[in-house]
C-alpha positions in Angstrom: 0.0 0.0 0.0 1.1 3.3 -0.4 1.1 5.5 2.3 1.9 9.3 2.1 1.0 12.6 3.1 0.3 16.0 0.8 -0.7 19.5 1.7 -4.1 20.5 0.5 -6.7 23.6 0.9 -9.3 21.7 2.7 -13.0 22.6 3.1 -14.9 22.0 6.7 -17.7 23.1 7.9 -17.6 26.2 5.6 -14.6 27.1 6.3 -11.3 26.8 3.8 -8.0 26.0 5.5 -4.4 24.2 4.2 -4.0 20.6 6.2 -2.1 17.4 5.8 -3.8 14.8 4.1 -2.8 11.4 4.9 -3.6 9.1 1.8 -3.5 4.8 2.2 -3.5 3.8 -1.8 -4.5 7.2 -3.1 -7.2 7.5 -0.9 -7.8 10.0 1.6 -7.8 9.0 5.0 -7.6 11.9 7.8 -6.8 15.5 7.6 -4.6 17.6 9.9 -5.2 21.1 10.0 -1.8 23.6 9.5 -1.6 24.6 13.2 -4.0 22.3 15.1 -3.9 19.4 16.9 -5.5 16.2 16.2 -7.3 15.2 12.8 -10.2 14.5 11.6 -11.7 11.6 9.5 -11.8 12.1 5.9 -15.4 11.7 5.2 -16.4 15.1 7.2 -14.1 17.9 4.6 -13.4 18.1 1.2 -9.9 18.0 -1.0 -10.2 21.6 -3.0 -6.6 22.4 -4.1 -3.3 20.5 -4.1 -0.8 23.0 -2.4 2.7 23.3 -3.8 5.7 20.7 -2.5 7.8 22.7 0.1 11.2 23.8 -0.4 13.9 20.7 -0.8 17.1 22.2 0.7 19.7 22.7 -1.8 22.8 21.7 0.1 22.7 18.5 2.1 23.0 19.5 5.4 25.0 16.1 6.9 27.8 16.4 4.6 30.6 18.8 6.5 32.7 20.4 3.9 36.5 20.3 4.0 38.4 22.7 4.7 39.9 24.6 1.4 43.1 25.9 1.1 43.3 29.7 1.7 43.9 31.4 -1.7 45.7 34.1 -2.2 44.3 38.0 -2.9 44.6 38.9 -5.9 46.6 41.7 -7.4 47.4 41.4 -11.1 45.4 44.3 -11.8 46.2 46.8 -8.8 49.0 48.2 -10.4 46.6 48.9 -13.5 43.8 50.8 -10.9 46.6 53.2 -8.9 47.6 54.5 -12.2 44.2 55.0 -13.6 43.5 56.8 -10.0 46.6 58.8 -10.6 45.6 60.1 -13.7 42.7 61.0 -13.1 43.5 63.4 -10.4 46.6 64.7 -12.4 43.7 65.1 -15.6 40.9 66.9 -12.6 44.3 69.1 -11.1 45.2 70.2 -14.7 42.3 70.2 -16.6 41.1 74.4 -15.6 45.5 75.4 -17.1 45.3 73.0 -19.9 41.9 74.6 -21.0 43.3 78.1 -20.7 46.4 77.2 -22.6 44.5 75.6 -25.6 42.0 78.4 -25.8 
C-alpha cells in the first residue's frame, strides 16, 4: 500500500483552511489542519486544491565540507587601478590650465 502525506486547501464546515492529508493507496484518509492538533476523519471535509511541494534544501545539510586551502588575494590588476586613479586626479588638477592654454 502506499502511504503518504500531501498538503491540500481543505474545506470543513464552511470554512477553507491548508492541512495534511494522509492518503493509504491514493485514498484519503484523515486530515490535519496547518496549526491544530489532532485530525479528523476524511469523510467530514473536502480536498479543493493540491498546495505546492515545500522547499527541498539545496545543500545537504549532513555532509561537513573540507576545509579549502586559503587562496591568495589577488593583485594582477592593482597596479593597473593606482595608475588610472593617478591620472585622473593629475587630468581633474590640470584640466582648468590646460583649458586656458588651448583656448
Amino acid at each position: 500500500m502506499d502511504d503518504r502525506k500531501e498538503y491540500w486547501w481543505v474545506s470543513h464546515e464552511a470554512v477553507i483552511q491548508p492541512a495534511e492529508v494522509g492518503f493509504v493507496g491514493g485514498i484519503p484518509v484523515s486530515f490535519r489542519f496547518i496549526g491544530m492538533a489532532g485530525s479528523i476523519p476524511a469523510a467530514s471535509a473536502e480536498l479543493i486544491e493540491r498546495l505546492p511541494a515545500p522547499p527541498v534544501p539545496v545543500m545537504n545539510t549532513h555532509a561537513t565540507p573540507s576545509p579549502q586551502p586559503q587562496a591568495q588575494p589577488q593583485r594582477r590588476g592593482s597596479w593597473l587601478w593606482f595608475i588610472g586613479v593617478l591620472l585622473l586626479i593629475l587630468v581633474a588638477q590640470c584640466s582648468g590650465p590646460l583649458f586656458d592654454m588651448l583656448k
